[in-house]
VOPAGU-2260 file (C-alpha; in pm, 1 decimal, decimal comma):
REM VOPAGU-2260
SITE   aa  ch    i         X         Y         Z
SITE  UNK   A    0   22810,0    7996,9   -3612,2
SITE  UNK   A    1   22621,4    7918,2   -3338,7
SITE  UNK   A    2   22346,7    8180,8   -3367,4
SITE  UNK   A    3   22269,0    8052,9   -3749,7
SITE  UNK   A    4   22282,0    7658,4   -3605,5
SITE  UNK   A    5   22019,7    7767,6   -3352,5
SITE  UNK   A    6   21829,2    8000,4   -3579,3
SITE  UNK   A    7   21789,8    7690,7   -3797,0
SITE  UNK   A    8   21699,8    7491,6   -3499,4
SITE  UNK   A    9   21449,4    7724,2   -3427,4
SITE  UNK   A   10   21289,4    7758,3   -3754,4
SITE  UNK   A   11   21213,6    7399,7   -3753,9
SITE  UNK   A   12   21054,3    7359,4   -3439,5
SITE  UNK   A   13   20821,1    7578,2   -3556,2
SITE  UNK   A   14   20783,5    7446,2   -3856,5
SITE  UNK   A   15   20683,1    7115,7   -3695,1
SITE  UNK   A   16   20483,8    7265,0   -3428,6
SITE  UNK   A   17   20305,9    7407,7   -3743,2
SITE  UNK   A   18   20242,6    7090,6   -3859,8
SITE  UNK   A   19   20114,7    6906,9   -3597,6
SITE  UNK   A   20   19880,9    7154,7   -3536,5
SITE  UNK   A   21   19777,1    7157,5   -3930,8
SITE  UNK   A   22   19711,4    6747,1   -3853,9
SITE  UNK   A   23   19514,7    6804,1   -3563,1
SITE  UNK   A   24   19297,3    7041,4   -3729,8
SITE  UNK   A   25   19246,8    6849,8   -4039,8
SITE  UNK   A   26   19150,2    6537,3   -3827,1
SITE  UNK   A   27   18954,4    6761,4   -3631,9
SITE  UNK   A   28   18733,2    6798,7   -3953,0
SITE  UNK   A   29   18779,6    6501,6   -4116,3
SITE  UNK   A   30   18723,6    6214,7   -3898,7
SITE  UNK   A   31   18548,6    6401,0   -3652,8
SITE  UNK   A   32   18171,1    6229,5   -3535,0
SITE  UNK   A   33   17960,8    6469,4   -3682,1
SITE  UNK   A   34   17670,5    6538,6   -3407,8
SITE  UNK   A   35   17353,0    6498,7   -3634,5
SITE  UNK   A   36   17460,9    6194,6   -3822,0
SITE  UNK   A   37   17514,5    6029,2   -3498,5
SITE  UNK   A   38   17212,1    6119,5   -3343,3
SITE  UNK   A   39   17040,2    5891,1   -3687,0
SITE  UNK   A   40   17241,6    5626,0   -3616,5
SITE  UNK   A   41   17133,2    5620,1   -3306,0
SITE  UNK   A   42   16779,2    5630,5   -3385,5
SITE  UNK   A   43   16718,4    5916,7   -3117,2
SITE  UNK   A   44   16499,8    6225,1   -3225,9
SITE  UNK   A   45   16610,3    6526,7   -3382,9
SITE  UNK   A   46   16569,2    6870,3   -3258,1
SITE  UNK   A   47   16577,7    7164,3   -3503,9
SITE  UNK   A   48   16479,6    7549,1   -3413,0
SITE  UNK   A   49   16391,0    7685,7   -3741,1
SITE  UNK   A   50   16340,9    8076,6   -3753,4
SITE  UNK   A   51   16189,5    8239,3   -4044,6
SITE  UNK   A   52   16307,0    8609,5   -4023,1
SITE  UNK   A   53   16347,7    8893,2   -4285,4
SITE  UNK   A   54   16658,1    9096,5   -4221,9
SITE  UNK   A   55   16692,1    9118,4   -3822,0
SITE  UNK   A   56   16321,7    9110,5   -3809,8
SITE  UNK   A   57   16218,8    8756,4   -3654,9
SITE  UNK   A   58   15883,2    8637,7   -3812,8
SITE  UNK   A   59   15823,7    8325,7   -3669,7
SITE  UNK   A   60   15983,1    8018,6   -3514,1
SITE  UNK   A   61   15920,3    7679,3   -3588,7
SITE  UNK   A   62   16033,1    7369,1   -3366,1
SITE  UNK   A   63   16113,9    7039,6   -3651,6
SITE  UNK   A   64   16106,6    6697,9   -3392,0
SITE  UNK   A   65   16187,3    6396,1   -3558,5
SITE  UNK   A   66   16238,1    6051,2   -3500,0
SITE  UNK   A   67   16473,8    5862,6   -3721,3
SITE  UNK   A   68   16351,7    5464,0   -3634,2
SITE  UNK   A   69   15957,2    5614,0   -3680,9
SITE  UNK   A   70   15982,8    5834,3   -3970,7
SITE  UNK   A   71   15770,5    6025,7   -3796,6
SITE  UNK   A   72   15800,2    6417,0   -3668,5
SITE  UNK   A   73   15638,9    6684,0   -3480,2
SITE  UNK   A   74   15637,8    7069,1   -3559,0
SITE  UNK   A   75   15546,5    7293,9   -3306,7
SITE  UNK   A   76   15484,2    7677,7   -3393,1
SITE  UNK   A   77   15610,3    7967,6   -3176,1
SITE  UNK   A   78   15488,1    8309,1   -3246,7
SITE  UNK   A   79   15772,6    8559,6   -3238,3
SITE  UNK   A   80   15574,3    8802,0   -2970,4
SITE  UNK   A   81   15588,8    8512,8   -2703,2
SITE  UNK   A   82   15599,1    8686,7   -2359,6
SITE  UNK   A   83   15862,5    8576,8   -2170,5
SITE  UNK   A   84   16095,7    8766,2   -1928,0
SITE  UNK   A   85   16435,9    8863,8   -2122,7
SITE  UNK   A   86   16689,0    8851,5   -1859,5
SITE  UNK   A   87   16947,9    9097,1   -2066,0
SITE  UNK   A   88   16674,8    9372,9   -2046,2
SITE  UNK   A   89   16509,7    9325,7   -1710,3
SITE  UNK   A   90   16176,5    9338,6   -1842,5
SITE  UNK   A   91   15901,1    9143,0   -1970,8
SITE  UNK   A   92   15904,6    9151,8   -2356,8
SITE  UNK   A   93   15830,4    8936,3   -2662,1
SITE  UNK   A   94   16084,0    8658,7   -2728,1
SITE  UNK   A   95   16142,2    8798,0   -3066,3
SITE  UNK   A   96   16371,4    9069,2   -2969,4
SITE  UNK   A   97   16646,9    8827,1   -2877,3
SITE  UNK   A   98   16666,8    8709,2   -3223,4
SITE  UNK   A   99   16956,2    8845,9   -3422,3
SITE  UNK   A  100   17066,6    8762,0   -3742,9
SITE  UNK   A  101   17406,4    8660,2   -3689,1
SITE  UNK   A  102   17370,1    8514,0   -3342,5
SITE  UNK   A  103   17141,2    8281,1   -3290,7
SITE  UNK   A  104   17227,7    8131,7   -2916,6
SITE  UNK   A  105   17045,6    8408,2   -2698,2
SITE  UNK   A  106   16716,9    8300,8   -2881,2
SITE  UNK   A  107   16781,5    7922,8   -2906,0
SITE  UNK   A  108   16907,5    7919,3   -2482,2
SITE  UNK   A  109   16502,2    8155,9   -2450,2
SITE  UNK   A  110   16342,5    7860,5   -2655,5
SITE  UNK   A  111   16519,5    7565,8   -2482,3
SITE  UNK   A  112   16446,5    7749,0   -2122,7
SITE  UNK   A  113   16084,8    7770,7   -2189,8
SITE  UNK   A  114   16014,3    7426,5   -2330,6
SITE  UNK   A  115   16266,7    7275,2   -2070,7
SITE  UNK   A  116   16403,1    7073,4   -2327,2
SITE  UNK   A  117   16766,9    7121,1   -2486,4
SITE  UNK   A  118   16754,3    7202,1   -2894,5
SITE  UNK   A  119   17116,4    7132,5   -2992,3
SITE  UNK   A  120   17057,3    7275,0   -3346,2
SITE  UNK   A  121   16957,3    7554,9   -3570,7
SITE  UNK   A  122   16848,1    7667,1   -3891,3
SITE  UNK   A  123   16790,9    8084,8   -3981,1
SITE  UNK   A  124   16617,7    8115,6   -4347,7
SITE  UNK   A  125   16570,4    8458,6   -4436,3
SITE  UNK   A  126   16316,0    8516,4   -4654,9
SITE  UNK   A  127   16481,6    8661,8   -4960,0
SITE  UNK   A  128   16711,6    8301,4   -4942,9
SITE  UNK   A  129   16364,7    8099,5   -4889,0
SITE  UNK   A  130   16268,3    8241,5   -5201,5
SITE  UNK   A  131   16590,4    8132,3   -5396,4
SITE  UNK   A  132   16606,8    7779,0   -5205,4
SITE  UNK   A  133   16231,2    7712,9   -5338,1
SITE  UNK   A  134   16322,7    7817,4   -5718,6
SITE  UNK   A  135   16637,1    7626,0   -5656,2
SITE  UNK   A  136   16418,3    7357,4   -5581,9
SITE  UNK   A  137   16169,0    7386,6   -5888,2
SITE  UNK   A  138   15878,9    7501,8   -5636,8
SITE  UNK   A  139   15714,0    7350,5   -5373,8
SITE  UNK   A  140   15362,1    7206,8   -5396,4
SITE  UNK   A  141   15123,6    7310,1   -5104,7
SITE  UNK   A  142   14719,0    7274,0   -5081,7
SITE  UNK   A  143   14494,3    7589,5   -5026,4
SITE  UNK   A  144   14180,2    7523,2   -4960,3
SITE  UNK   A  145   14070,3    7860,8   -5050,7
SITE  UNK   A  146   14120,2    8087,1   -5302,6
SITE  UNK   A  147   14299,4    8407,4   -5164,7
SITE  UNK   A  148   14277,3    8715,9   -5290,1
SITE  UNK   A  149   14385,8    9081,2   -5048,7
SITE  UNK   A  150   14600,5    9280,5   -5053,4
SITE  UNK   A  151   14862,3    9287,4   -4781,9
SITE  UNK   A  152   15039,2    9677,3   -4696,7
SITE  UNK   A  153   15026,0    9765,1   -5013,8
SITE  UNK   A  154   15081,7    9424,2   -5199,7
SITE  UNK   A  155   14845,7    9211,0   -5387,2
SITE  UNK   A  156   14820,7    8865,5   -5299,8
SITE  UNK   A  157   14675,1    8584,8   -5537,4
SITE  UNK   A  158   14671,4    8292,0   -5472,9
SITE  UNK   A  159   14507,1    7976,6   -5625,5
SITE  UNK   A  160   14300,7    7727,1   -5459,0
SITE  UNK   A  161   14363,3    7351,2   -5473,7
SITE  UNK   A  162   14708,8    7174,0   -5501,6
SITE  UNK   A  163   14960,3    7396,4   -5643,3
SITE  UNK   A  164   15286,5    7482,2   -5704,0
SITE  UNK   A  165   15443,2    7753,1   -5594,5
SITE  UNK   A  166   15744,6    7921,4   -5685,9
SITE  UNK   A  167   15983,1    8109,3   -5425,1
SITE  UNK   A  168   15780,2    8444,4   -5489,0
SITE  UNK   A  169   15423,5    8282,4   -5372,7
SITE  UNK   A  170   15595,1    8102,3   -5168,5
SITE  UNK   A  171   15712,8    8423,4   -4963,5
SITE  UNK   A  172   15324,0    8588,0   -5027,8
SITE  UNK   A  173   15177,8    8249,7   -4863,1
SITE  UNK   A  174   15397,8    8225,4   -4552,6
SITE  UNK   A  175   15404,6    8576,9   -4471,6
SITE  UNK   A  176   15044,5    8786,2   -4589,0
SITE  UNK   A  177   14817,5    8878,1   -4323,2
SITE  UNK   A  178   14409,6    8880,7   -4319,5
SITE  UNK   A  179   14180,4    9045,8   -4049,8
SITE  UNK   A  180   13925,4    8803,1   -4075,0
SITE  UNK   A  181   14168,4    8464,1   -4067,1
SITE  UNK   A  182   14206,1    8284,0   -3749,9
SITE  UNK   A  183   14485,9    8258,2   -3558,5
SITE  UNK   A  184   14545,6    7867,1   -3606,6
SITE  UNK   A  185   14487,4    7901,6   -3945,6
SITE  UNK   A  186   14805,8    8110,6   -3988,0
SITE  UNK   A  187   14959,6    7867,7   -3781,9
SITE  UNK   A  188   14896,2    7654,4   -3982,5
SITE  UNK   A  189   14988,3    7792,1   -4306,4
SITE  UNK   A  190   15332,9    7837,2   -4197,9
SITE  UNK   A  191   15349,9    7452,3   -4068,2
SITE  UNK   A  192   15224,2    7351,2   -4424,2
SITE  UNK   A  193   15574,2    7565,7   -4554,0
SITE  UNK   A  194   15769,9    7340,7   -4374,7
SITE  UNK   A  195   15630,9    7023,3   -4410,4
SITE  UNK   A  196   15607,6    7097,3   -4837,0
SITE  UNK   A  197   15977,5    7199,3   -4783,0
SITE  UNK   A  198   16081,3    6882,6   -4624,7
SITE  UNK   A  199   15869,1    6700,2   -4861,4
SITE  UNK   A  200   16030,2    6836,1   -5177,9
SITE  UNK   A  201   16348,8    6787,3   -5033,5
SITE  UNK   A  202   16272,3    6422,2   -4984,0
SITE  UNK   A  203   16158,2    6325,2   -5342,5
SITE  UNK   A  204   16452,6    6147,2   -5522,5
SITE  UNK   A  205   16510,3    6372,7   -5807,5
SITE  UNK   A  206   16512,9    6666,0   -5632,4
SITE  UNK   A  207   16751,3    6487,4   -5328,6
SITE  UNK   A  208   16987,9    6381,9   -5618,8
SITE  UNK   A  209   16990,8    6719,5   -5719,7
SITE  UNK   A  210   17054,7    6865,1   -5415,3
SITE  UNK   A  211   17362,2    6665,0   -5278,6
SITE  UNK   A  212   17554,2    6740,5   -5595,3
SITE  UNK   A  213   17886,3    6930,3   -5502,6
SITE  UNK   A  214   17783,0    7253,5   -5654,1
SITE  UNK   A  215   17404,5    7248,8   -5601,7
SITE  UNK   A  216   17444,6    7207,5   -5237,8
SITE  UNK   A  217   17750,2    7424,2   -5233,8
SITE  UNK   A  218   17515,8    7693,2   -5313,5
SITE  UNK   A  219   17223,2    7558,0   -5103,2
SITE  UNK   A  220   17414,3    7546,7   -4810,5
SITE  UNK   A  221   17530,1    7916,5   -4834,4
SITE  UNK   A  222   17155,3    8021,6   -4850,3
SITE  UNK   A  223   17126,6    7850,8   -4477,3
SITE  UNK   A  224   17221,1    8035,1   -4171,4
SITE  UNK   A  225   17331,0    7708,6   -3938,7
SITE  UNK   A  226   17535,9    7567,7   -3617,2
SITE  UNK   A  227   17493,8    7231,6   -3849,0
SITE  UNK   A  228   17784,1    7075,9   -4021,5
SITE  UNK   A  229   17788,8    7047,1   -4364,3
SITE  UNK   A  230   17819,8    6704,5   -4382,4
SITE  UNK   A  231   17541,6    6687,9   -4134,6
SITE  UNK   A  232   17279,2    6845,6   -4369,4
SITE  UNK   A  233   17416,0    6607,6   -4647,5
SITE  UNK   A  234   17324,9    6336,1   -4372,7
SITE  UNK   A  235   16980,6    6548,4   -4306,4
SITE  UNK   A  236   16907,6    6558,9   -4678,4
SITE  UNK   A  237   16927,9    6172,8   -4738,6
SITE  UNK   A  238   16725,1    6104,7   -4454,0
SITE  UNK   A  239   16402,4    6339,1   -4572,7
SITE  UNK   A  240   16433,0    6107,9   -4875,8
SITE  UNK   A  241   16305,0    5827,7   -4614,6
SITE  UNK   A  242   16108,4    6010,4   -4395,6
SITE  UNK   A  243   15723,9    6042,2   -4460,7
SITE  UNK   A  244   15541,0    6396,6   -4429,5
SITE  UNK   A  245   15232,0    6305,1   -4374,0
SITE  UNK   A  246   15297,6    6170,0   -4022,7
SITE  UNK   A  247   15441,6    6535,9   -3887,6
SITE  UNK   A  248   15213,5    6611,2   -3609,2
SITE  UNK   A  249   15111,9    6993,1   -3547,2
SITE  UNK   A  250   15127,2    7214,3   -3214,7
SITE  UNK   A  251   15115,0    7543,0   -3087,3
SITE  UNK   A  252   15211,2    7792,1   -2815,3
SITE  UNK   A  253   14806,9    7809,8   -2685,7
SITE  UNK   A  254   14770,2    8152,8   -2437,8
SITE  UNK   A  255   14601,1    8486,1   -2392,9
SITE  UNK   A  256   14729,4    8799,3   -2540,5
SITE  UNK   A  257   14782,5    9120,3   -2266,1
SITE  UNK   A  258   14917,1    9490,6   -2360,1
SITE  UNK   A  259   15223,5    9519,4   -2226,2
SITE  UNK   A  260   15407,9    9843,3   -2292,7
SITE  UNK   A  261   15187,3    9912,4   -2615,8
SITE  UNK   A  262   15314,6    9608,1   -2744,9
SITE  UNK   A  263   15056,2    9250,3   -2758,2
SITE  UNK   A  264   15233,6    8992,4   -2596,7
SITE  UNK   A  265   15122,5    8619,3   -2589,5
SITE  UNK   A  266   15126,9    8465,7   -2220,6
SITE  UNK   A  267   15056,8    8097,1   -2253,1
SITE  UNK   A  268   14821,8    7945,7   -2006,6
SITE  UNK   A  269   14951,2    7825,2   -1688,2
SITE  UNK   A  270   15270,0    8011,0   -1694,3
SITE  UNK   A  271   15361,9    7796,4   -1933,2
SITE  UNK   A  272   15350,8    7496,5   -1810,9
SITE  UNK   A  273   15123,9    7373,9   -2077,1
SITE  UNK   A  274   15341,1    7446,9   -2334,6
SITE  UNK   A  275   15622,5    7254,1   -2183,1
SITE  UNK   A  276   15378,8    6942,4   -2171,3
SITE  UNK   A  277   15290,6    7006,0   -2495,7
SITE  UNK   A  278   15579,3    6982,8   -2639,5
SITE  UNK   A  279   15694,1    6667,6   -2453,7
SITE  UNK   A  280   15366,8    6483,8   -2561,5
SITE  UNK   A  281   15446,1    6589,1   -2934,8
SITE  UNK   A  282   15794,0    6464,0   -2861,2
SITE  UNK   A  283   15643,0    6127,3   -2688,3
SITE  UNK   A  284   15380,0    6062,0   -3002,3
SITE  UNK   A  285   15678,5    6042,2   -3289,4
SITE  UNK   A  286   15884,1    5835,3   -3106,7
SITE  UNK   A  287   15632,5    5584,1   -2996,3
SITE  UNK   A  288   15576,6    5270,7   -3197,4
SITE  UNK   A  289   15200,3    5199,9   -3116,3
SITE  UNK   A  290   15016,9    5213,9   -3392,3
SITE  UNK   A  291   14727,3    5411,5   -3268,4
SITE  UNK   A  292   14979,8    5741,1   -3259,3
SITE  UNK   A  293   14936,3    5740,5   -3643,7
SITE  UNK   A  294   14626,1    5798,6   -3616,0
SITE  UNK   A  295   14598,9    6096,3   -3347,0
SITE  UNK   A  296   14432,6    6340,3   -3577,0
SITE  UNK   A  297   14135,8    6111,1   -3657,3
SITE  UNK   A  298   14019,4    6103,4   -3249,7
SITE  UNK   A  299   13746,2    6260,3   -3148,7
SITE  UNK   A  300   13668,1    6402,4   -2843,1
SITE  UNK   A  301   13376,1    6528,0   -2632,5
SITE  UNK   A  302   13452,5    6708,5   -2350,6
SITE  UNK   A  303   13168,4    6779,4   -2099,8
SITE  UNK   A  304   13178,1    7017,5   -1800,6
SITE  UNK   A  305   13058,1    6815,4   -1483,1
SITE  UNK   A  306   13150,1    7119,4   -1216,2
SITE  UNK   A  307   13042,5    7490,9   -1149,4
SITE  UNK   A  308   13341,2    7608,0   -1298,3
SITE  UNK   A  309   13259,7    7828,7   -1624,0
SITE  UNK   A  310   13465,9    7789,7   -1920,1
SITE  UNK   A  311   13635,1    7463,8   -1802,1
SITE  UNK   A  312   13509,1    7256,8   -2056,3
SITE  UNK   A  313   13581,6    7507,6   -2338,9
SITE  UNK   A  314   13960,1    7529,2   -2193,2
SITE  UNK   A  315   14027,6    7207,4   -2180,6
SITE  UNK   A  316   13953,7    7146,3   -2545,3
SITE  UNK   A  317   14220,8    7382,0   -2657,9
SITE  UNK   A  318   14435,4    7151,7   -2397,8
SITE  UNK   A  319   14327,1    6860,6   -2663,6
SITE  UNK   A  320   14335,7    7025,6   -2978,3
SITE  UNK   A  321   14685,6    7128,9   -2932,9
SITE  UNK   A  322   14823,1    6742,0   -2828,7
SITE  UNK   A  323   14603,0    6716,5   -3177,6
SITE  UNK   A  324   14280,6    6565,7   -3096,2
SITE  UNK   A  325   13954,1    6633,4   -3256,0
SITE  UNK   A  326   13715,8    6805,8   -3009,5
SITE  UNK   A  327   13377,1    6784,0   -3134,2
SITE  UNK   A  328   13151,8    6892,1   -2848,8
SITE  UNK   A  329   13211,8    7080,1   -2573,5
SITE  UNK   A  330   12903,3    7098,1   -2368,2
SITE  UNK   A  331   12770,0    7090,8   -1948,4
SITE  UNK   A  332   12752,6    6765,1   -1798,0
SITE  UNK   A  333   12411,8    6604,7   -1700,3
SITE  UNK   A  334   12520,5    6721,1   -1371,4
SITE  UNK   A  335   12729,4    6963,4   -1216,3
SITE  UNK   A  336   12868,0    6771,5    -906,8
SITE  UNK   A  337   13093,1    6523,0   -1040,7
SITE  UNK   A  338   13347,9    6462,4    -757,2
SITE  UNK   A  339   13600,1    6280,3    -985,6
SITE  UNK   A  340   13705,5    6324,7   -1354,7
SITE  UNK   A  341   13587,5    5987,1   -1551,6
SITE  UNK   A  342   13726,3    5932,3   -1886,8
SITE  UNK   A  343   13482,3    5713,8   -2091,4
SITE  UNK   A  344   13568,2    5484,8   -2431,7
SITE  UNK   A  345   13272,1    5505,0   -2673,7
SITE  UNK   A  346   13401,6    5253,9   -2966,0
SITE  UNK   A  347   13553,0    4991,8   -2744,1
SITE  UNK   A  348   13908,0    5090,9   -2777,4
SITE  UNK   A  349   14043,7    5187,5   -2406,9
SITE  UNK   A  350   14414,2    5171,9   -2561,0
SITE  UNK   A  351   14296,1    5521,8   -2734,0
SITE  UNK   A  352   14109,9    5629,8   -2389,4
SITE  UNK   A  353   14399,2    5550,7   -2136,8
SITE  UNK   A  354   14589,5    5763,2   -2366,4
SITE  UNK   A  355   14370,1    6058,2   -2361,9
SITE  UNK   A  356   14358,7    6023,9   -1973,4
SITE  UNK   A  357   14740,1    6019,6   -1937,8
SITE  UNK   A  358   14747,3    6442,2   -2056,4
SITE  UNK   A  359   14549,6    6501,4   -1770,7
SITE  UNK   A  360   14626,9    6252,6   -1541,5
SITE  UNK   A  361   14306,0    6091,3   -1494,3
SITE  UNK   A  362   14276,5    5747,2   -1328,6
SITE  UNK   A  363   13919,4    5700,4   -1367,9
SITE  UNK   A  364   13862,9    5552,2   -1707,9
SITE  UNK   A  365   13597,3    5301,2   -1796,1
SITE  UNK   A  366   13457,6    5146,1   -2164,6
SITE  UNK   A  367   13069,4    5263,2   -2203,7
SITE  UNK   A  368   13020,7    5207,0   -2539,0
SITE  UNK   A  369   12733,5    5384,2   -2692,9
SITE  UNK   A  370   12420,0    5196,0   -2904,9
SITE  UNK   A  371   12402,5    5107,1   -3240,1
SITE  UNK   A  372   12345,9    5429,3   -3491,7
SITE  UNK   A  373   12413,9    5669,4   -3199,5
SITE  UNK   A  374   12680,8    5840,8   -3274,7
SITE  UNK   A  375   12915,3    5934,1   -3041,9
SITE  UNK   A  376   13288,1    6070,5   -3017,8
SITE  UNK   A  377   13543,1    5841,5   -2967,2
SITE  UNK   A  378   13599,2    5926,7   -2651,9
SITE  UNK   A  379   13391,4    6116,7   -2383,4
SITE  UNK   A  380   13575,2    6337,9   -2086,8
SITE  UNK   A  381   13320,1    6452,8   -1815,9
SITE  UNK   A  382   13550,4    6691,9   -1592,4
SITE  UNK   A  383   13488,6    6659,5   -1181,3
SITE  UNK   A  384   13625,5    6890,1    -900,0
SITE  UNK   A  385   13928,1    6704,3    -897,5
SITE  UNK   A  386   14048,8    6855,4   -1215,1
SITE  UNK   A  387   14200,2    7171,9   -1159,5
SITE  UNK   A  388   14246,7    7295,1   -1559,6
SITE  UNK   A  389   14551,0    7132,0   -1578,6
SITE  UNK   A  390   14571,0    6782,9   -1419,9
SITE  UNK   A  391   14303,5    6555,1   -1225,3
SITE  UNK   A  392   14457,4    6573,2    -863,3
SITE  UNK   A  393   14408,3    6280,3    -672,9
């Protein structure tokens, strides 16, 4: 008698143990803050590694910044053959062989170290489900400037010029062919232009609609590889419906390529240190409110070379370009013993000037506006001894 009484006893302990646990675990998911939604209400920026890969084969990475309160975002590029020491291997080797399909965090802890900034989230679109989220999505409208036609290992590629819209199969063809004669930042930028037509598809209100209905986005969701809730990218999707594409700001990993091991690596300059400030300064322009930030990508810049120092001038313009500046001469100074680095506004606007002299860290910066019908840059940068490639030391 007693053995039943305390089999029963037993069985409902359980039983209840079961159940509490069942409650936790449902509140757990239910009334848990969900990470990314927060981070909107907020209004701090979001930070999304997106990797483009085919299979376990990494193609390229793609860093989405974006500031809720300024609509505004940055996208920085990094190529998958990134040299970088990979601790698990001992050796130097491109960061692309951390990447693995199914495991993300070796890849996204290599990305966070070298930008020293954390990335709390992730998105992995393999190219056979980019294909079916763009037809999902009708197509996705991108500009070409030129017509292409080549033919890519065996593959032709056509492609339009103009505005366009491309289905998931272009789609694939534009992000991923490869030309001899095409410069690097173009393909850079081709694969920024993905992104930002994805976003901005994403954002228009009858494809949104579409999108956050249960079984749409049931299946949209299962084409994503992601550490992101679902109710997160529900939360994600409604806020590309506010956010503006136009004002995503471009950068890349700028370096020099070495043979390491038969394989071409990508070292960027300065052991990296001007990626990390790159990246920062992209993060700094979409979450400031001036206005000028808007309009970045309409500076222009002459950089002149006021030292004995061959090449500086030239370097430092890639410095610019990448923060997003337009460098239109790059040229000696009228001297070649400037002590100091001077910094020089040309259309009365040393808001726009103090601002280019902040990447460097130049103190020395003066209005010297240039006469009528001259033209002139924006601003003019005349480089002195005191600037050692990276910052003006004092």
């Amino acid at each position: 008698m007693r053995k039943k009484i305390f089999d029963k006893s037993t069985f409902l302990l359980f039983f209840i143990i079961l159940l509490v646990i069942g409650m936790i675990i449902t509140g757990y998911f239910f009334f848990r803050p969900d990470i990314l939604t927060n981070t909107f209400k907020k209004g701090l920026p979001l930070k999304i590694l997106f990797t483009v890969s085919d299979d376990n084969d990494l193609e390229f990475l793609e860093l989405f910044l974006y500031h809720p309160e300024q609509k505004k975002s940055g996208v920085f590029y990094i190529p998958p053959n990134l040299g970088t020491k990979i601790e698990s291997l001992d050796r130097m080797d491109k960061i692309g062989v951390l990447y693995k399909k199914d495991n993300l965090s070796p890849i996204k802890k290599k990305v966070e170290q070298i930008i020293d900034m954390d990335v709390p989230f992730f998105i992995d679109l393999q190219v056979e489900n980019i294909t079916k989220i763009i037809d999902l999505l009708g197509g996705i409208e991108i500009f070409i400037s030129n017509p292409v036609d080549t033919e890519d290992e065996g593959k032709k590629i056509l492609l339009p010029s103009g505005s366009v819209l491309l289905d998931g199969d272009k789609v694939q063809d534009y992000i991923l062919y490869e030309e001899t004669n095409e410069e690097e930042r173009e393909k850079v930028w081709r694969k920024q232009k993905f992104l930002q037509a994805l976003l901005k598809r994403i954002g228009e209100p009858e494809t949104n609609d579409f999108l956050l209905k249960d079984e749409t986005f049931n299946y949209f969701y299962s084409l994503l590889y992601t550490n992101i809730s679902r109710r997160d990218i529900q939360s994600f999707i409604l806020e590309m419906k506010e956010f503006n594409t136009e004002h995503m700001y471009p950068g890349r990993v700028e370096g020099k390529v070495y043979l390491v091991e038969d394989k071409e690596l990508l070292f960027p300059h300065f052991k990296g240190e001007y990626l990390k400030m790159n990246v920062k300064q992209l993060l700094d322009t979409i979450s400031s409110v001036e206005a000028f930030n808007d309009e970045i990508l309409t500076i222009t810049l002459e950089i002149l070379n006021g030292t004995e120092v061959n090449g500086l001038a030239g370097r430092t313009s890639k410095l610019y370009q990448d923060y997003g500046y337009d460098v239109i001469t790059v040229a000696n100074a009228d001297r070649n013993n400037y002590t100091s680095t001077i910094i020089l506004d040309r259309k009365g606007r040393i808001d726009v000037a103090n601002k280019v002299a902040e990447i460097i860290g130049c103190q020395r910066v003066g209005t010297e506006i240039k006469s009528a019908g001259e033209e002139s840059a924006d601003v003019t940068i005349i480089l002195g001894k005191d600037f050692d490639g990276k910052t003006c030391k004092q």
